[in-house]
ROGURO-614180 format. One record per residue (C-alpha): residue in three letters; x, y, z. Coordinates in steps of 0.1 Angstrom, whole numbers, plus 2048, in hexadecimal, padded with zeros to 3 digits. Layout:
N
ALAXYZ ...
END
This chain:
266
UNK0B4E5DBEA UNK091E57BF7 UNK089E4CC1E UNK086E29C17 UNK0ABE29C00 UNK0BAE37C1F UNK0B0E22C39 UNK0B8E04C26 UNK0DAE15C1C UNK0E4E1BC43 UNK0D9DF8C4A UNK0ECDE8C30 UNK107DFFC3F UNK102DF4C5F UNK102DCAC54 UNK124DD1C41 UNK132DE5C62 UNK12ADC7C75 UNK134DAEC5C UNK159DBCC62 UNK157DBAC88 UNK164D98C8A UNK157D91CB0 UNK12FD9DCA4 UNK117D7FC9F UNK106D7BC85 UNK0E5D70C99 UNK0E1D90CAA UNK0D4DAEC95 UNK0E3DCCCA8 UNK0E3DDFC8B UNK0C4DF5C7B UNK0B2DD5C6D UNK08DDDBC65 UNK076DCBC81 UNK068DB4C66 UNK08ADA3C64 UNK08ED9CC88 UNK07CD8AC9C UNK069D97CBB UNK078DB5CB8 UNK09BDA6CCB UNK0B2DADCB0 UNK0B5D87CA3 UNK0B3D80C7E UNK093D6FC77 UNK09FD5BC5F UNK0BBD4AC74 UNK09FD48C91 UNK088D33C7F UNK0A2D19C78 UNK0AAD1AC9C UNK08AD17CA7 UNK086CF8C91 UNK09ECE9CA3 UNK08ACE9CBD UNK0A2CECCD9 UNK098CE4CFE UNK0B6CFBD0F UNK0D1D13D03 UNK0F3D14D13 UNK10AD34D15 UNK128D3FD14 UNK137D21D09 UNK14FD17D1D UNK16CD1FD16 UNK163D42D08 UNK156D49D2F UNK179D40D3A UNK194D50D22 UNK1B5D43D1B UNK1C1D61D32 UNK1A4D6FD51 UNK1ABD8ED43 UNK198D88D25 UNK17DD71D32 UNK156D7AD2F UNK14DD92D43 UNK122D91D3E UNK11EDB8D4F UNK135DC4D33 UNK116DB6D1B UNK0F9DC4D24 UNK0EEDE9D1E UNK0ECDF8CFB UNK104DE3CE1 UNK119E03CD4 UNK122E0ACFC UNK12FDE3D02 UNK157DE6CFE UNK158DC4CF3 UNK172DA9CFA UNK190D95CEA UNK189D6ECE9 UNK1AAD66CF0 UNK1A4D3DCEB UNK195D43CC5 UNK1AAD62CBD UNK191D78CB3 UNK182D9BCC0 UNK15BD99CC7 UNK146DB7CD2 UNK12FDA6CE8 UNK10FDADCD3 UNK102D8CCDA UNK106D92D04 UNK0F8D82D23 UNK0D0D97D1D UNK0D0D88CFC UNK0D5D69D02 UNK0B9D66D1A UNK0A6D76D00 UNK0B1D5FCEA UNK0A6D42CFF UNK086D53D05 UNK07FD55CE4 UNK089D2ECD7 UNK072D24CF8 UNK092D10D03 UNK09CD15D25 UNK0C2D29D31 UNK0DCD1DD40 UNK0F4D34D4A UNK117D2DD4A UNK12AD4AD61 UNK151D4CD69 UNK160D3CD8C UNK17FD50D8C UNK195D37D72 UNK1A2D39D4E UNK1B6D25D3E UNK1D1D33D47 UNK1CFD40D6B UNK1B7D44D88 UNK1ADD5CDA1 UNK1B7D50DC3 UNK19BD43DDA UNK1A0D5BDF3 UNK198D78DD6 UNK178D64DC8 UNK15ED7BDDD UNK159D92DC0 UNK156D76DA8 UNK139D66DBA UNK129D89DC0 UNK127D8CD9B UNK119D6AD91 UNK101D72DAF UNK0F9D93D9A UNK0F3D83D7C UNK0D5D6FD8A UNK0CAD8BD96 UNK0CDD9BD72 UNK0B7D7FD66 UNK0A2D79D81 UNK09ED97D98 UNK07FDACD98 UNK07FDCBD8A UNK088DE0DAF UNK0A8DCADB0 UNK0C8DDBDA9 UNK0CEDC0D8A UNK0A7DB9D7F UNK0A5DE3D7B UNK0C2DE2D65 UNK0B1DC3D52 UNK090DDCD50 UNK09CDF6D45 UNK0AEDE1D28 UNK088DDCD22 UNK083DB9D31 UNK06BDC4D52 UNK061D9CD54 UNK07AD83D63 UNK08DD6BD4E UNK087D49D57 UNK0AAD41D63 UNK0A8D1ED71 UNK0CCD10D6B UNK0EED18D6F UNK112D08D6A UNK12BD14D7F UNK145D1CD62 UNK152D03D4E UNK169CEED68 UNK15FCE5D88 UNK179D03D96 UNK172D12DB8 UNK14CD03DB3 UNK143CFEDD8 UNK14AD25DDC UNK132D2EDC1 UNK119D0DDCA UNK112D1BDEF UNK10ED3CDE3 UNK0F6D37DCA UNK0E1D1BDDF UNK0DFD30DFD UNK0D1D4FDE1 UNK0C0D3CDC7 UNK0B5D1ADD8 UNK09ED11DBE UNK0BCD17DA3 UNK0C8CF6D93 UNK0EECF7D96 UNK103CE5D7C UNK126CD4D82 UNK13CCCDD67 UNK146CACD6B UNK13FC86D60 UNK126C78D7C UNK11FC60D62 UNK138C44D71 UNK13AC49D95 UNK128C61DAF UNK12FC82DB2 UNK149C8EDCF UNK136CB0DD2 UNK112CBFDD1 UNK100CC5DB2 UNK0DCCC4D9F UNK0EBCBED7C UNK10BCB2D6B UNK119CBAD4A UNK12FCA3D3E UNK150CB2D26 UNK15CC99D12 UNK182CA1D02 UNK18CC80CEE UNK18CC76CC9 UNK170C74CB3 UNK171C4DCB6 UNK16AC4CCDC UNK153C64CDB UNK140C4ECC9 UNK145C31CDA UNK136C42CF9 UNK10FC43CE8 UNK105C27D04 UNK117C3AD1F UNK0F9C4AD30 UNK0E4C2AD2B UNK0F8C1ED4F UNK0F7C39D5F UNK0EAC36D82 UNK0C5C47D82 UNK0C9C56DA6 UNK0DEC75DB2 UNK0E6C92D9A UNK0D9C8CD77 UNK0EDC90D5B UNK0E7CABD39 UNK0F1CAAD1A UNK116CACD15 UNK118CD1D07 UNK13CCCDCFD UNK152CB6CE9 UNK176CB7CDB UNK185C9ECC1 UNK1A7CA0CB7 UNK19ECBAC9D UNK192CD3CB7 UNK16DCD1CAE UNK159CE1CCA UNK133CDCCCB UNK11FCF1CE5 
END
């Protein structure tokens, strides 16, 4: 078997090994790919790129929701245990869609991600909730030190305790991280608002909640509005944001919707 017969034997190796890990993503090439198949050299597929870059999208949200939250804390999203080198990550069970996923596609790729379809990141970090249970408010200081250390993962310079971490991943340059959403409820969100505004000031914090049909009872730049009804309502609500007040927070996109069949859009 020649050179070339072998490389392209381990990576077929390597697509099929990943093809049975059932939590892998099939965006993110952490396998032996050649660098012609991926783009940038960040490990995504090129071909799967170039039809989300013709989609042309203006921001990317992740995690979704309510893979940052877990049906159970213990098996929320924890975004230190996805950065560094893929094979090291011990992965996580997603507990709300039953299924094991290693993590390949972490928090540093999907700033990369975003980097690389020109969209802008929102980041959406745990406040200490899952479905299930909650950490108590008077045990939240840790959680708020780590979403503090995840900006700092994005933004921080390179001398920062995060940003050198980021560096050394090979990312010396900050990521543009301009928005956040304080997990996908609105959860202990005063906690984690004062934190981040007194840190990040120029951050745009974002509440989940419908500000849409009376003002908000709490401070925020941005709201994202859930929507959990039938198909029917949904809609029925395409005029919704037509009368919404034009002062005060300003709404985004809704990134999620449920119907009665349990279809989730992000």
């Amino acid at each position: 078997m020649g050179t070339d017969d072998a490389a392209t034997f381990r990576t077929m190796l390597c697509f099929l090994l990943l093809l049975k890990l059932s939590g892998c993503d099939c965006l993110a090439a952490n396998l032996d790919l050649p660098q012609t198949a991926v783009l940038e050299g960040h490990g995504f597929r090129k071909e799967l790129m170039h039809m989300l870059i013709d989609l042309r999208p203006q921001f990317l949200r992740f995690p979704g929701g309510c893979f940052v939250e877990g049906d159970w804390l213990k098996n929320a999203f924890r975004w230190k245990e996805t950065i560094g080198p893929w094979e090291e990550r011990p992965g996580h069970y997603g507990d709300v869609w039953k299924y094991w996923t290693d993590d390949g596609l972490g928090y540093y790729e999907f700033l990369q991600l975003a980097e690389d379809l020109g969209a802008e990141p929102i980041w959406v970090f745990n406040a200490g909730i899952s479905h299930n249970d909650e950490v108590d408010t008077t045990a939240l200081a840790p959680f708020v030190k780590d979403a503090l250390n995840g900006i700092e993962f994005a933004r921080g310079n390179s001398e920062s305790t995060w940003g050198s971490i980021r560096a050394a991943m090979g990312h010396s340059e900050r990521f543009p991280l301009k928005y956040v959403a304080i997990e996908n409820e609105d959860s202990n969100y005063l906690m984690f608002y004062n934190a981040i505004r007194e840190a990040y000031p120029d951050i745009q914090i974002i509440s989940n909640c419908d500000g849409s049909s009376k003002p908000l009872h709490h401070p925020a730049d941005l709201y994202d509005f859930h929507v959990y009804s039938n198909a029917t309502y949904i809609f029925l609500m395409k005029d919704n944001f037509t009368r919404t007040s034009r002062t005060g927070p300003k709404g985004v996109p809704t990134s999620t919707f449920t119907d009665l069949c349990n279809f989730h859009a992000f």
